[in-house]
N, C-alpha and C positions, 0 to 999 in steps of 0.2 A: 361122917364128921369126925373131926379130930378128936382125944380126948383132953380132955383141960388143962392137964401139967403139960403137954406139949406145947401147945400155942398161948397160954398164959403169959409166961416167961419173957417170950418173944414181943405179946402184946403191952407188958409193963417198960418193957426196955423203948420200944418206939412212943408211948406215952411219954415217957420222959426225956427222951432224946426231941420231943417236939415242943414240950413246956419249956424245954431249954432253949430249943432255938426261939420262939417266941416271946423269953424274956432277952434274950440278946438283940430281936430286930426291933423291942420295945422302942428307943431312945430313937431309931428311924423312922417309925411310924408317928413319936411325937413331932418329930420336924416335920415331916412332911404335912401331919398335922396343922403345927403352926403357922407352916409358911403357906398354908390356904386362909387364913385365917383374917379378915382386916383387925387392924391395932383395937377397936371398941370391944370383940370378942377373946381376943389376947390375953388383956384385960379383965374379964367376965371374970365374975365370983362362981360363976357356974361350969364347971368340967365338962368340957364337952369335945370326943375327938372329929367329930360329920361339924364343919363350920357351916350357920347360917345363911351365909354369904361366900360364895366362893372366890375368894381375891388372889389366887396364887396368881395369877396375870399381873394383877395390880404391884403385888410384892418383889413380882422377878423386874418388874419394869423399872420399879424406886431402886432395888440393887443395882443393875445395871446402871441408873443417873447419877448415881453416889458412889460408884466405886468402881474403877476400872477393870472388871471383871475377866475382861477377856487378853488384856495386860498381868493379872495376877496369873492365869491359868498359861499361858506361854511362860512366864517365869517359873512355872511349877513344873514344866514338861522340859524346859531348855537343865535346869539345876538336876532333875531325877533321870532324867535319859542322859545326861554327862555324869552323874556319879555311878551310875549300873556303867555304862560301857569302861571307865576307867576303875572300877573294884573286879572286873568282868576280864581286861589284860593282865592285873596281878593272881587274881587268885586262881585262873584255872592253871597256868605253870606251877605256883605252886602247890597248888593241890596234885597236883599230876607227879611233880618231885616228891610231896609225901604220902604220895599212894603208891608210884611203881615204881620209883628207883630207890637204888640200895648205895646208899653213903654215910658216913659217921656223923653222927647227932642228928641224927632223923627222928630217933626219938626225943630226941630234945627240942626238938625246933615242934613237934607235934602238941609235946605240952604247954609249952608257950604261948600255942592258938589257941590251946583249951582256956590257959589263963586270962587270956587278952579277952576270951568269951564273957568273964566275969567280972570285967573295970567298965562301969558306967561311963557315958558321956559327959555325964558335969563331973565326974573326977579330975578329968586332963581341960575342962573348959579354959581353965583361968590359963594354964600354958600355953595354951593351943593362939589364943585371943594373943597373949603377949606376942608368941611369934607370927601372927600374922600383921599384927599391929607394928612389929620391927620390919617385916618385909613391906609394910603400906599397901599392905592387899585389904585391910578392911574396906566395907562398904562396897562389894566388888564381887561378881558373880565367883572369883576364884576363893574368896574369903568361906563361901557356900559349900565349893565343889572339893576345896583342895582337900580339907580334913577329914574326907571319906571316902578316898582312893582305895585305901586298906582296908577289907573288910576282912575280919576273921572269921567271922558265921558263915561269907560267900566259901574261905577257905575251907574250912570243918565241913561244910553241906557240900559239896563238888570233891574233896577227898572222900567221903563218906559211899560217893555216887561210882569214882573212878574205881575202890576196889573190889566192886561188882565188877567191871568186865572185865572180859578172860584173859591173861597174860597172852596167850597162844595172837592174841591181834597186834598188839601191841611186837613182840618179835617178827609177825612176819613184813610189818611194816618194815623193821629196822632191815631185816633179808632184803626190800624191796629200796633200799636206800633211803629213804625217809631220817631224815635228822630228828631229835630230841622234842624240839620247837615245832618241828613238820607234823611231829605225831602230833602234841597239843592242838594245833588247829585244823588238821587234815584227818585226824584217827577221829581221837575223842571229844572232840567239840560237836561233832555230829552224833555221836552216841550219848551226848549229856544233855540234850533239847529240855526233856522232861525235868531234871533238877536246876539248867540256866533257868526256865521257866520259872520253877518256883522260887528260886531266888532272888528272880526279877520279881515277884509280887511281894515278895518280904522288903527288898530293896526300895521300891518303887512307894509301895504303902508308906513306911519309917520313913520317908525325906518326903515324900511329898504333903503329908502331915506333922512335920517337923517346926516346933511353934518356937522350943527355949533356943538354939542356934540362932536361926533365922532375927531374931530378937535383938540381939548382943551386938552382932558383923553390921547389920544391917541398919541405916539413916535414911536413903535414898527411894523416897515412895514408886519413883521408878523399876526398884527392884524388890519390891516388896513379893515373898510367895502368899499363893492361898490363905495359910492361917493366919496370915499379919494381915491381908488386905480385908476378911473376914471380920479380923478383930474392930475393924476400923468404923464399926458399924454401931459397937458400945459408944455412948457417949451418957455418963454420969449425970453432966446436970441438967441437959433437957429429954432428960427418958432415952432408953433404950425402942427401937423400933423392933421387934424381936420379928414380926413376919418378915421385914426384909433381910433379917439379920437371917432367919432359916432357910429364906430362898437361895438367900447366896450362896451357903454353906450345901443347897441342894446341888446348887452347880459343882462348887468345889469336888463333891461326893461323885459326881454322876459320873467323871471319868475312870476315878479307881472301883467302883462296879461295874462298869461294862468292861473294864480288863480281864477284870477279875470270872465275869460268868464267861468270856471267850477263852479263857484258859484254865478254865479250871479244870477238864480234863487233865492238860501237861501236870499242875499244880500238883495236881492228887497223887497222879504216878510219880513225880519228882519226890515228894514226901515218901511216898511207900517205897520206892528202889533205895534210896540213902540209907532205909533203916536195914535192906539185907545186907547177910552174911555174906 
């Protein structure tokens, strides 16, 4: 048997690394919770997370009558799968220009994506909104898509990835006639799987969750995403129905966790190769 400062240590650190993920998947379990739940136990003065009544059938069945569910979720997949593929054209070139090529103001153009890391979204909302509103794109799947073509976190994560591999690939490419462009999507696009990966799960999560944009651009219950068709479920003066309101929100959820456990291998290593030397 071991002696006790050895495996002590070890066993404090997983005690708490477990308390932590079980006050993180807390707020999950209450939905899930509630959306088994009929509206009279909802209700209940009594805390209780095992419902009496099992109703999540009954809950997912009133979401689905009340709110175009499976309209909301194609709108969630058409907006996040076109803003990942076009932040996905900009920033692996430029990540790849400020990871292996040598030109003047590379270091300036580097801190610029640092800065641009630190301007919120409601910062530029209100400009953003005029110029889309001068071009007559509001209301309009491009009103969604256009203002996050640019990602600079895609940039910084994929520069971050590119100068881990070996210069030595990158020349014998160029030996082998491969253009500049060639190499970006013939070299290092297949050696970046792991950090596009987790990119796409940072990308993918952030818009397809995305409540205050969606808000502003959007009129047309036709193009409502997830958290707007979600929200549609509050109604102030005749009660809120909170089980159908957690079913929905069950479905909303169900796709970015099954993304997420099928790649979360890539994810993992995408995180940990960006951070080498």
């Amino acid at each position: 048997m071991k002696p006790l400062h050895t495996w002590a240590p070890e066993l404090v650190r997983h005690a708490l690394l477990l308390g932590l993920a079980l006050f993180t998947l807390l707020p999950f379990a209450w939905m899930l919770s509630t959306a088994s739940k009929p509206e009279t136990e909802v209700y209940s003065d009594v805390l209780r997370w095992l419902p009496l009544h099992f109703a999540l059938a009954d809950n997912l069945r009133t979401a689905l009558s009340k709110a175009p569910i499976l309209r909301l979720l194609l709108n969630g997949v058409i907006v996040t799968a076109s803003i990942f593929v076009l932040q996905l054209l900009v920033a692996l070139p430029a990540a790849y220009a400020l990871a292996k090529l040598d030109f003047r103001g590379r270091e300036w153009l580097m801190a610029a994506v640092l800065l641009g890391l630190l301007v919120p979204q409601h910062a530029v909302a209100v400009p953003v909104f005029l110029l889309l509103h001068t071009l007559g794109w509001l209301d309009s799947y491009a009103a969604l898509i256009a203002p996050w073509t640019l990602s600079v976190f895609g940039i910084f994560l994929l520069r971050q990835f590119f100068k881990t591999v070996p210069n030595d690939l990158i020349d014998a490419a160029r030996i082998d006639g491969l253009s500049e462009l060639a190499i970006v999507w013939r070299v290092m696009l297949p050696t970046a799987w792991p950090a596009v990966t987790a990119f796409a799960i940072f990308s993918v999560v952030a818009h397809w969750n995305d409540y205050f944009w969606p808000l502003i651009v959007i009129n047309s219950p036709a193009l409502l995403t997830p958290p707007l068709g979600v929200a549609q479920f509050r109604n102030q003066e005749a009660g809120t129905n909170y089980g159908a309101l957690m079913a929905a929100a069950l479905v909303v959820i169900a796709p970015l966790v099954a993304a997420f456990l099928l790649a979360q291998r890539r994810f993992i290593e995408g995180i940990t190769l960006t951070g080498m030397k």
